[in-house]
C-alpha positions, -999 to 999 in steps of 0.1 A, spaced: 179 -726 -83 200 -748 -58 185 -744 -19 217 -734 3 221 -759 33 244 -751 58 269 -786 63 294 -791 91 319 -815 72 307 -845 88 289 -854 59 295 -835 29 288 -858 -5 250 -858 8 231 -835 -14 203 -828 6 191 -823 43 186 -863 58 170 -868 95 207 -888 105 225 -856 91 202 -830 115 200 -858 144 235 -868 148 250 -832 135 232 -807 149 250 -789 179 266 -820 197 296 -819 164 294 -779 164 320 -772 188 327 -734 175 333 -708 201 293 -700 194 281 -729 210 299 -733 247 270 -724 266 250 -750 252 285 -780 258 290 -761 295 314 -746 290 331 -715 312 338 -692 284 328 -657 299 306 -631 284 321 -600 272 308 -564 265 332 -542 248 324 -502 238 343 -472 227 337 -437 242 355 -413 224 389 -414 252 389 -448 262 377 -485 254 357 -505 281 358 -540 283 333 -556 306 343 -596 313 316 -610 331 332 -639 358 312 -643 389 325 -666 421 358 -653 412 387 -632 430 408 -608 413 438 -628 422 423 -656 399 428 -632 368 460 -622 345 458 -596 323 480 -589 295 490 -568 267 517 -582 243 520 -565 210 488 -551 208 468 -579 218 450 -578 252 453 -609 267 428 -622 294 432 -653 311 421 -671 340 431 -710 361 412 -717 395 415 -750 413 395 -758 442 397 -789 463 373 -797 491 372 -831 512 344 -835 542 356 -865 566 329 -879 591 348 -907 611 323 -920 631 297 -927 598 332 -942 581 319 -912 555 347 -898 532 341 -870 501 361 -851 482 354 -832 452 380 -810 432 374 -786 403 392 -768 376 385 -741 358 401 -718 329 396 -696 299 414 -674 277 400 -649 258 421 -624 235 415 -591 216 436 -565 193 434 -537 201 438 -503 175 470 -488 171 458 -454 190 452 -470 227 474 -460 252 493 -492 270 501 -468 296 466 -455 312 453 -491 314 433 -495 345 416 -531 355 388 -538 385 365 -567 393 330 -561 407 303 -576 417 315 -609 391 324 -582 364 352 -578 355 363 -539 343 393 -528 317 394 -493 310 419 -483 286 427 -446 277 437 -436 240 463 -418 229 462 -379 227 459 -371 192 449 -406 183 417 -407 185 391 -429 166 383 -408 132 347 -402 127 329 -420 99 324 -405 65 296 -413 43 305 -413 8 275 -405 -17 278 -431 -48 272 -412 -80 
């Protein structure tokens, strides 16, 4: 029996697990959306649940302003996005003392969304760095309830 090693392309004609393979491989080549925290990245957090009227999304973006988001639906897809620039310069002329710093950041983040939502009752908010999405379902399409099927 064969021991299953997990490989990430980089080298895959190596049978088995080297030190250079887990050294030079692990997380710094592993740029899947799973591992932005770890690069820095600014890819929000997001809690999503289903009541039995509406679906919550919960986008967590703190030191933003509402004016900093766009939200979205286009053929049932919600579509969150955001672009903030910020530029600062401090000037001291009798220390001959100049800084500026800028900063950019964006993310994108997309979700489909089931055919029984109701693109008209979508309400958005942002928080306290939380960003809120409530979105109604239809009436008469709500989520069917899970069936167990007994296997004979």
């Amino acid at each position: 029996m064969e021991t299953l090693v997990k490989r990430n392309g980089l080298f895959p004609l190596v049978p088995v697990n080297t030190f250079f393979d887990d050294l030079f491989t692990k997380d710094v080549f592993d740029w899947t959306d799973r591992n932005f925290s770890s690069i820095g990245s600014n890819l929000p957090s997001v809690n999503l649940k289903e009541t039995d009227d509406h679906l919550k999304i919960e986008l967590a973006a703190p030191g933003m302003k509402k004016e900093d988001f766009k939200v979205e639906i286009d053929n049932n897809t919600l579509l969150i996005s955001s672009e903030k620039e910020e530029e600062k310069e401090e000037t001291r002329k009798k220390d001959n003392y100049i800084r500026k710093e800028f900063n950019y950041q964006s993310f994108f983040r997309s979700f489909s969304l089931p055919e029984y939502i109701d693109e008209s009752k979508i309400e958005a908010n942002y928080k306290d760095g939380i960003l809120h999405i409530d979105i109604a379902k239809k009436e008469g399409g709500k989520r069917k309830t899970t069936k167990k099927i007994a296997i004979k």
